[in-house]
C-alpha positions as CSV (number, residue, x, y, z in Angstrom):
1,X,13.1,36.2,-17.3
2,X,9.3,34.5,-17.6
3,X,11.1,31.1,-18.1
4,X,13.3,31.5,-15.4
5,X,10.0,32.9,-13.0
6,X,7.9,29.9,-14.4
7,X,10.7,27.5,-13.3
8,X,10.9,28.7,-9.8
9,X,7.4,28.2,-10.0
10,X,7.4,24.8,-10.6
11,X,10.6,24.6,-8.6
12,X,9.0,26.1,-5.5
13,X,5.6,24.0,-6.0
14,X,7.6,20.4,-5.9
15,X,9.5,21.6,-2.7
16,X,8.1,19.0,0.2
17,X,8.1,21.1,3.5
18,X,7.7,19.6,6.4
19,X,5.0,21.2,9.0
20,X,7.1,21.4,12.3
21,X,5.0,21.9,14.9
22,X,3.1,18.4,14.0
23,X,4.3,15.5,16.6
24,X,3.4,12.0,16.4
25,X,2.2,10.2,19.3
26,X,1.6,6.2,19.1
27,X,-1.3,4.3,21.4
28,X,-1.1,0.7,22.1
29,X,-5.1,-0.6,22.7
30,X,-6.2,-4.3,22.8
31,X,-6.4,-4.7,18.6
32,X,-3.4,-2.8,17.7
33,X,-1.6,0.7,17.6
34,X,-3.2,4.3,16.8
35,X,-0.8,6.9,15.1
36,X,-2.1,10.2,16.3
37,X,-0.7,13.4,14.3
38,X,-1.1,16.6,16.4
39,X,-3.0,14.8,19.0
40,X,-5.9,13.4,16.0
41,X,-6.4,9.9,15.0
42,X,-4.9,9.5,11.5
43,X,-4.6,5.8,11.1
44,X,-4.9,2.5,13.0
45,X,-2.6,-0.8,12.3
46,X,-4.9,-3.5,13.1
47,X,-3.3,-6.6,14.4
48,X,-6.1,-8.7,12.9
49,X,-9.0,-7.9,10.7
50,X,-10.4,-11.2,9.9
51,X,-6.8,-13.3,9.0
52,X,-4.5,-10.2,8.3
53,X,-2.8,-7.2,10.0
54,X,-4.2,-3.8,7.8
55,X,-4.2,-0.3,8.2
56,X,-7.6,1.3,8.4
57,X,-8.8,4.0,9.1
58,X,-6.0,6.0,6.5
59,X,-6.5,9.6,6.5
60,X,-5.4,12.0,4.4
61,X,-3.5,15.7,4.9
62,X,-7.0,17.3,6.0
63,X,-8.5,14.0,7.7
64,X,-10.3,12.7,4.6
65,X,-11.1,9.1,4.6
66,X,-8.7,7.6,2.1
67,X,-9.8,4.1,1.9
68,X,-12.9,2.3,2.0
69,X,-14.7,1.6,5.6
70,X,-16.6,-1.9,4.2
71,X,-15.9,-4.7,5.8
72,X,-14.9,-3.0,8.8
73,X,-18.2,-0.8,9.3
74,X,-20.5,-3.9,8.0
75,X,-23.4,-1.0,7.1
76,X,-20.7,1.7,5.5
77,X,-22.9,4.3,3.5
78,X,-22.1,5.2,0.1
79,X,-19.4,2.5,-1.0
80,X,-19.3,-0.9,-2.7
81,X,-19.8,-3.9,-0.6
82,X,-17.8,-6.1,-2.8
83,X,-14.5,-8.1,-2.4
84,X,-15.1,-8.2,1.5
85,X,-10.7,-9.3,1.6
86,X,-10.0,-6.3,0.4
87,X,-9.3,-4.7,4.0
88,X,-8.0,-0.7,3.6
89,X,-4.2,-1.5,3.4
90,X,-2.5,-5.5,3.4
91,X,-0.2,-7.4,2.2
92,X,-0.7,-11.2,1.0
93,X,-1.0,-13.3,-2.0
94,X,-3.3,-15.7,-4.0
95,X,-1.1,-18.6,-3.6
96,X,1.6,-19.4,-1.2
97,X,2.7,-23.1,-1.6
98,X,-1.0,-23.7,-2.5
99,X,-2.6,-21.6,0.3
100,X,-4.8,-18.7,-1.0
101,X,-4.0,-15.7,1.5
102,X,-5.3,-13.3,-0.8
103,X,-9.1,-14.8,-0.5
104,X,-10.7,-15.3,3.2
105,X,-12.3,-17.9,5.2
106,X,-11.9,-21.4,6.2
107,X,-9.8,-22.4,3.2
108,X,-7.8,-19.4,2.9
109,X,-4.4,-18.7,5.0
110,X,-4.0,-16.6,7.8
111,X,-0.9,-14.2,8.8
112,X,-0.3,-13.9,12.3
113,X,0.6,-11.0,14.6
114,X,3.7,-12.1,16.5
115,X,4.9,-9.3,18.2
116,X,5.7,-5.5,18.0
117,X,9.3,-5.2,17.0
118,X,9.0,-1.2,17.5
119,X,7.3,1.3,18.8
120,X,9.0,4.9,18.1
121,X,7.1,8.7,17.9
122,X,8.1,12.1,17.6
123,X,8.7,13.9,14.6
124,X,7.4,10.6,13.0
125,X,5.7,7.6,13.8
126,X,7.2,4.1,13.4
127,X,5.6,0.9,13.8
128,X,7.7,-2.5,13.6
129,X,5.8,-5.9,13.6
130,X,6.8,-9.8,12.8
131,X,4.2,-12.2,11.4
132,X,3.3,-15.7,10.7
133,X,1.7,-17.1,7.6
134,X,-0.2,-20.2,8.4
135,X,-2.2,-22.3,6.2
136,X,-6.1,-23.2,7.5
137,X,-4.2,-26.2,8.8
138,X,-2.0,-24.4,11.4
139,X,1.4,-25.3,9.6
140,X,3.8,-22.4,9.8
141,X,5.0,-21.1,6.0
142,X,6.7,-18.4,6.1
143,X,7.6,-15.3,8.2
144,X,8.1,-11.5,7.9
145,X,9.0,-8.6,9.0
146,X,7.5,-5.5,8.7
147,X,8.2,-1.7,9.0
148,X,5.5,1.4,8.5
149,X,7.0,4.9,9.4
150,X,4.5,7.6,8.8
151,X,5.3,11.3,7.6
152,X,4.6,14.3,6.6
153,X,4.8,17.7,4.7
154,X,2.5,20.6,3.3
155,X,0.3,18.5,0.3
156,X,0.8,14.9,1.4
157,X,0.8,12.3,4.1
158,X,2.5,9.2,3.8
159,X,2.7,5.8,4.7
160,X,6.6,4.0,4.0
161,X,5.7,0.3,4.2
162,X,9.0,-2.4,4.1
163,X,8.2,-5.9,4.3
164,X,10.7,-8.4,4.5
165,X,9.4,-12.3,3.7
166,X,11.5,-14.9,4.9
167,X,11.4,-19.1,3.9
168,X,12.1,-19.9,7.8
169,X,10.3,-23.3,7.2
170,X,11.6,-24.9,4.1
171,X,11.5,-24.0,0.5
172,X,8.2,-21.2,-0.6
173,X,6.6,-21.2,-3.3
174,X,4.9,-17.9,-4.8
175,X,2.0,-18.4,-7.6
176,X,1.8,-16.7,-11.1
177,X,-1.7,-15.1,-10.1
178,X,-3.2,-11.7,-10.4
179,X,-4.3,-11.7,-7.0
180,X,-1.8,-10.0,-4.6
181,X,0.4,-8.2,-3.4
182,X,0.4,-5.0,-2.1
183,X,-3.1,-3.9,-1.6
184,X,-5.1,-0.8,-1.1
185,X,-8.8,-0.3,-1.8
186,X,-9.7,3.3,-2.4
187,X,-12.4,5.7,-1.3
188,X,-15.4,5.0,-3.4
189,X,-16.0,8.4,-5.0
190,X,-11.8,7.8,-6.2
191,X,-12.4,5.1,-8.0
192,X,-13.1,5.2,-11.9
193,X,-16.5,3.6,-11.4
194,X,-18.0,6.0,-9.6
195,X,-17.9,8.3,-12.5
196,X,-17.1,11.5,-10.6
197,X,-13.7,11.8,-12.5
198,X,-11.7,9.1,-11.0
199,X,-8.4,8.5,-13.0
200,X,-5.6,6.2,-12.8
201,X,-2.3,6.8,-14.5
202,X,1.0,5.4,-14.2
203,X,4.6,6.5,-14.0
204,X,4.8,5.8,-18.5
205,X,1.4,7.6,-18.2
206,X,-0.5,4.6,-18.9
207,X,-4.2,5.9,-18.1
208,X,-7.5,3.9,-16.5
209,X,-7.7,0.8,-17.2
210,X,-5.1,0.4,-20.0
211,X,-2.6,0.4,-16.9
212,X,-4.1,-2.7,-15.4
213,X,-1.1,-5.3,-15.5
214,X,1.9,-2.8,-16.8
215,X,5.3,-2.5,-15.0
216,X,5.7,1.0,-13.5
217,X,7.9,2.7,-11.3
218,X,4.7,4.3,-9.8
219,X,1.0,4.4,-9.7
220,X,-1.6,7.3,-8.9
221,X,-5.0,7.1,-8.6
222,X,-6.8,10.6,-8.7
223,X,-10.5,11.7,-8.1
224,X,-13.2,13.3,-6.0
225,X,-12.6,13.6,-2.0
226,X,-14.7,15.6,0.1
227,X,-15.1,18.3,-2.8
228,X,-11.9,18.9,-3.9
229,X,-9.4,16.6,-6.1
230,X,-7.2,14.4,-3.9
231,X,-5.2,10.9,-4.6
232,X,-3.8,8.1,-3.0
233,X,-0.1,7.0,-5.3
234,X,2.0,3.9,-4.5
235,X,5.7,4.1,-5.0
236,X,7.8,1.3,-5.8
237,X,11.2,1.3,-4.0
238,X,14.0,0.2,-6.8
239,X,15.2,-2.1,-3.8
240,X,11.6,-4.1,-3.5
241,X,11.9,-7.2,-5.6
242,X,11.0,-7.6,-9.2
243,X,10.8,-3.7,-9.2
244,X,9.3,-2.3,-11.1
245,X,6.2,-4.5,-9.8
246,X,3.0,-4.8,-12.0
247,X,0.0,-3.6,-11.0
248,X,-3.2,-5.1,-10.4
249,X,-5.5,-1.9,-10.5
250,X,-9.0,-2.3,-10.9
251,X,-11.4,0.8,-12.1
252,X,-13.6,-0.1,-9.2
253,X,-10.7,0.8,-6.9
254,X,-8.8,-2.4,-5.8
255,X,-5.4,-1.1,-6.3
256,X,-2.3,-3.3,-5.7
257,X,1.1,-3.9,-6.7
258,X,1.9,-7.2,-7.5
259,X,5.6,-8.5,-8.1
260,X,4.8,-12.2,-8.5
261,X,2.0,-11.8,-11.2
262,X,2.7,-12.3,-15.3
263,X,1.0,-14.6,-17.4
264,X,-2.7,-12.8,-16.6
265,X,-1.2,-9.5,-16.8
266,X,0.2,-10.6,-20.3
267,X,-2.5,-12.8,-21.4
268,X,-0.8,-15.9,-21.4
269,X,-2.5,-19.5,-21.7
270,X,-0.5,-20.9,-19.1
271,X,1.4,-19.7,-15.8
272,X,5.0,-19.4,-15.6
273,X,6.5,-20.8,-12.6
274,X,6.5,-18.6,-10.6
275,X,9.0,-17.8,-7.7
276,X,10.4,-20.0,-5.6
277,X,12.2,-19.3,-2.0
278,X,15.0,-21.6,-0.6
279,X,15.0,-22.1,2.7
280,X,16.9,-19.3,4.4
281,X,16.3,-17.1,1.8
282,X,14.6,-13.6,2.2
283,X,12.7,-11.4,0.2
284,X,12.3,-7.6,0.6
285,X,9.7,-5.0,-1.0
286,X,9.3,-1.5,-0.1
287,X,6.9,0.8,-1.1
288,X,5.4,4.3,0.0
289,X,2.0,5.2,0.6
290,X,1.2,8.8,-0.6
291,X,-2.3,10.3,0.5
292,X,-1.7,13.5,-1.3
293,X,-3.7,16.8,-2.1
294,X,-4.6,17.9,-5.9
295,X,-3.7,16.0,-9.3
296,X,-0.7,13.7,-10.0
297,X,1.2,17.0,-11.7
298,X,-0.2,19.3,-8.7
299,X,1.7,16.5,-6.1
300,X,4.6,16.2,-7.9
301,X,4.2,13.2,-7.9
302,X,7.2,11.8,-10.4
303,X,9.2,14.2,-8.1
304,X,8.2,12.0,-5.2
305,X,9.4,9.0,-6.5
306,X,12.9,10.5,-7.8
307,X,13.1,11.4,-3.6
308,X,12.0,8.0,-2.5
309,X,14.0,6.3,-5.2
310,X,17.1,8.2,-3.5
311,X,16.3,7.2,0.2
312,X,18.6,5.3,2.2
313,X,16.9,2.4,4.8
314,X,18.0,0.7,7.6
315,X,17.8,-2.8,7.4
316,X,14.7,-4.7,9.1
């Protein structure tokens, strides 16, 4: 009889229920879109933050901050100003037929806002966008597609992000570098190097820095927020290419998943070859955003992924 209570325990603590009176409610201003959850701010897709889209501000079930504010508040108090290209939430890569879009400024690439593709709220909040990726000399690379729906339940927001990268110009190439993919840059008191508690493990639980580099199906990284224990965990669709994707997570809080990287991850002299688009061809990655409340057992977090793994989409 203890078993059986101490299972629906555990049972009853991994059920994700969804708070029903919250509505989402999207607003189009000049840079971008606002998602609005219960008629608050939660999030903000900029259109372009130097020469990316991102999300920032990111906030988590009770309104924490989830990601660092520097380089968008220039003055931000109590952070790192380091790695000014690490924006919030992105997606690029270190070298796209030669063109670092990982890196900024007049040598790096740029991606585009082309238009909004969808615009949908209600019980959640959907967001559709196409891009360009252009090198510093204006020549058209590649294209994408991209889908973020935001939801919901009783621990956890979340953040499902589908990108879809397509070789509309000729043939791509994708680098063997540890810079990309995927990118979030945590809350400074989350990160391991603020020695508050921060902690990253993996789905293999791989912990701190040893899981710098390893394949997982997901990653959680766990600390301070605001007073109380709270993390931000990526989950890596089984449909999103090269899954599971490596990660390039960093103690100081970079935190990315990267499906093009190897031969730094593994120590290798050399680069392998990396990946190569024909033209026509399309790539697709799909991960989900978790902003959750409590420790990786407290979220359920392995439970989340077995959920996410399951999901169905609809094709960009």
């Amino acid at each position: 009889m203890k078993l059986f209570s101490m299972s629906l325990a555990v049972l009853s603590a991994c059920l994700f229920i969804p708070l029903a009176e919250a509505q989402y409610k999207l607003e189009k201003h000049e840079g971008g879109v606002k998602v609005l959850e219960s008629g608050k701010v939660i999030a903000d897709y900029l259109t372009k933050s130097m020469s990316k889209p991102i999300i920032w501000p990111l906030l988590g079930p009770g309104g924490e901050k989830m990601t660092r504010d520097y380089p968008m508040v220039a003055d931000s108090a109590d952070e790192k100003h380091d790695h000014p290209h690490h924006r919030s939430l992105w997606f690029t890569h270190g070298e796209v037929n030669g063109v670092d879009f990982w890196l900024e400024g007049e040598r790096g690439g740029i991606t585009e806002h082309l238009e909004f593709t969808e615009l949908d709220d209600g019980k959640q909040a959907v967001i559709g966008v196409r891009n360009l990726w252009k090198s510093p000399a204006g020549e058209s690379v590649l294209s994408d597609k991209r889908r973020f729906t935001f939801g919901h339940d009783e621990q956890a927001r979340w953040v499902d992000c589908e990108i879809e990268l397509s070789a509309d110009f000729g043939e791509v190439h994708f680098g063997d570098t540890k810079e990309g993919t995927f990118g979030v840059r945590v809350a400074e008191s989350l990160s391991m190097n603020a020695k508050q508690g921060g902690m990253i493990i993996n789905s293999h639980g791989t912990k701190g820095t040893d899981a710098w580099g390893k394949a997982a199906e997901w990653v959680d990284y766990v600390g301070p927020l605001n007073g109380k224990t709270m993390g931000i965990a990526i989950l890596c669709h089984p449909s999103t290419f090269h899954h599971p994707n490596r990660w390039h997570v960093r103690d100081y809080g970079l935190f990315a998943a990267n499906p093009f990287g190897v031969y730094h991850f593994e120590g290798q002299k050399e680069p392998t070859d990396g990946v190569r688009m024909k033209q026509g061809e399309k790539l697709l990655f799909r991960y989900r955003v978790v902003l959750h409340n409590g420790d990786t057992e407290a979220a359920c977090i392995a439970d989340r992924y077995e959920a996410f793994a399951n999901q169905k989409f609809t094709a960009l």
